[in-house]
N, C-alpha and C positions, 0 to 999 in steps of 0.2 A: 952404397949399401951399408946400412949400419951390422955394426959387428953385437957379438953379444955383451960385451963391455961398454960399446956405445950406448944399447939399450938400458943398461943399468945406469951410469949416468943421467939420460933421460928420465928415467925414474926416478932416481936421488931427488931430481931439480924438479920433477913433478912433485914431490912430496915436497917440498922446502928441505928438504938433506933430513929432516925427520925421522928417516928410517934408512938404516946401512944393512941389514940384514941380507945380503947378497943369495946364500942360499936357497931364502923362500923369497928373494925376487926372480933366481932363475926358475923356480918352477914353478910360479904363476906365468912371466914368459912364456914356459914352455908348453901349459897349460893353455895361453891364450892360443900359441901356433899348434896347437891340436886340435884344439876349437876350429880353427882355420884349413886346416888341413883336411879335415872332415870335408868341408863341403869342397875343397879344391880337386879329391882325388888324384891325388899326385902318382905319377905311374912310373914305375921302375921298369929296367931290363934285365935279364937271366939268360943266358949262354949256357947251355947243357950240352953235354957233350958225351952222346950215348955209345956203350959200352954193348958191345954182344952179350945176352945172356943176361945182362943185368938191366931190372925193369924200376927200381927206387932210386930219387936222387934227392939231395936235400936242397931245399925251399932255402928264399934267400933269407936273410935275419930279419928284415924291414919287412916284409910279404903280408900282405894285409888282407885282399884276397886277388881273386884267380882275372885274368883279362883274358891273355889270348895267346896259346903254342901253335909254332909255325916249324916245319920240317923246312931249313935252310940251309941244308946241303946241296943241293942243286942250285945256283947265284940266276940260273932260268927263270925257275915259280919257287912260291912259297906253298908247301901242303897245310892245309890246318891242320890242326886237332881238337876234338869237339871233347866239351866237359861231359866228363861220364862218370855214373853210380858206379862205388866201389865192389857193386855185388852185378855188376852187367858186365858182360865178357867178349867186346866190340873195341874197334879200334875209338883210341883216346886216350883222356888223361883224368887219373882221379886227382884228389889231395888229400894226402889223412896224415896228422898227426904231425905237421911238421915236413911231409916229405912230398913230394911230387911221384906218383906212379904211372909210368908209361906202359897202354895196352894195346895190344899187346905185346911179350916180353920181346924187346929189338933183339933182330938175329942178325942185324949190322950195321956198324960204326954211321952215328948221322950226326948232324948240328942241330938243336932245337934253340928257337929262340923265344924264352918265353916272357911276355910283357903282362905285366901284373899293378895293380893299386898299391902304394906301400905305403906304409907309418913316415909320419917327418920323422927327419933323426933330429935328437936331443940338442939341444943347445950345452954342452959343457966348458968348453974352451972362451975366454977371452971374443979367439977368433973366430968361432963359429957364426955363420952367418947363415938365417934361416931361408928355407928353401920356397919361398911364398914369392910372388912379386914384390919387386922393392919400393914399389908406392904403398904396399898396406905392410910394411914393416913398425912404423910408428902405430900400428893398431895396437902391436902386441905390447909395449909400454905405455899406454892410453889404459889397455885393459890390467896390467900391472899394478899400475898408478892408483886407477878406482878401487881396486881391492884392497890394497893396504891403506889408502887411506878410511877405510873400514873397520879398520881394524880395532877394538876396545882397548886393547894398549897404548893409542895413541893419543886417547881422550878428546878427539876434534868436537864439541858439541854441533857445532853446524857442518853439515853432510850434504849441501849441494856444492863442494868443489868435487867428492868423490861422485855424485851423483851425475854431474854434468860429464867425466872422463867415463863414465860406464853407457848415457845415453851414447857418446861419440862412439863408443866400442861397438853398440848395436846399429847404431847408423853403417858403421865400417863395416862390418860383419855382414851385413846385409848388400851391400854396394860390392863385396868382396863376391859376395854368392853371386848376385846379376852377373859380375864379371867373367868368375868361373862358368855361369852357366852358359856365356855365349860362346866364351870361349871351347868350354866341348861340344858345343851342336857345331860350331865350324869346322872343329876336327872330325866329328863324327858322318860331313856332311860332304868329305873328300871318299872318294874310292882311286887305290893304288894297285893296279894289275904290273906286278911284277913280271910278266912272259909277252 
């Protein structure tokens, strides 16, 4: 699995070393794994851990949006909780603002576990490694590549080598979606009874 320093390399040698500007290569990268990320719906976990009398907790920093709270205090069953308007006053959970609100207000100590969509995290380090499958990690320096070499500062009058790394991107991009997509009907298409 290429690291973020692998990727930039990659690019260097996709451009002929043409362009060292590392900064705006890591955020066309990270631009391309947003792209990617999009159709992948990458799903995070949240461990809440509720408090008598207190009904707001804060959403995790990645939280993109909402999936699915389960009362996991009982290791028996899981209880749901169903998405509820901030102005309805039923058991569930809104989201406003940053924060997760539990209704109604818990009047004792539980576990929630809540499973949510989140943001890729950012490529900064060296050794960060992005969170896609690592057969479409060369996408995101393909899609890197074609952009800069785009670039008017670099004066390429002929534009089908960046042309040819930007069709690969949307061939990728699209073979990346089929992949995602089968891959969550399969998940989608298990039922797990915890009791």
């Amino acid at each position: 699995m290429p690291t973020l320093g692998e990727l930039r390399q990659r690019v260097f040698h996709a451009t002929s070393g043409l362009y060292t500007e590392t900064y705006h290569m890591d955020n066309l990268l990270n631009d391309a794994l947003n792209q990617l990320v999009e159709i992948a719906k990458l799903r995070g976990v949240q461990t809440l851990s509720l408090v008598p009398g207190t009904d707001t907790y804060t959403l995790a920093d990645n939280f993109k949006s909402p999936g699915q709270l389960l009362d996991t205090t009982d290791q028996n069953c899981a209880i749901p909780y169903e998405l509820v308007d901030i102005t309805e006053n039923r058991f569930g959970y809104t989201i406003e603002n940053g924060n997760i609100i539990i209704k109604p207000v818990p009047q004792q100590s539980k576990e929630l576990t809540h499973y949510y969509y989140k943001y890729a995290t950012q490529l900064v380090n060296d050794s960060d490694v992005p969170e896609i499958d690592s057969q479409y990690h060369d996408l995101l320096s393909t899609y890197a590549s074609g952009m800069i070499l785009l670039l008017p500062t670099l004066q390429i009058q002929d534009k089908t080598i960046s042309d040819r790394y930007l069709v690969r991107w949307q061939e990728g991009k699209l073979n990346f979606a089929n992949d995602m997509q089968r891959k969550n009907k399969a998940t989608r298409g298990r039922t797990v009874n915890l009791w």
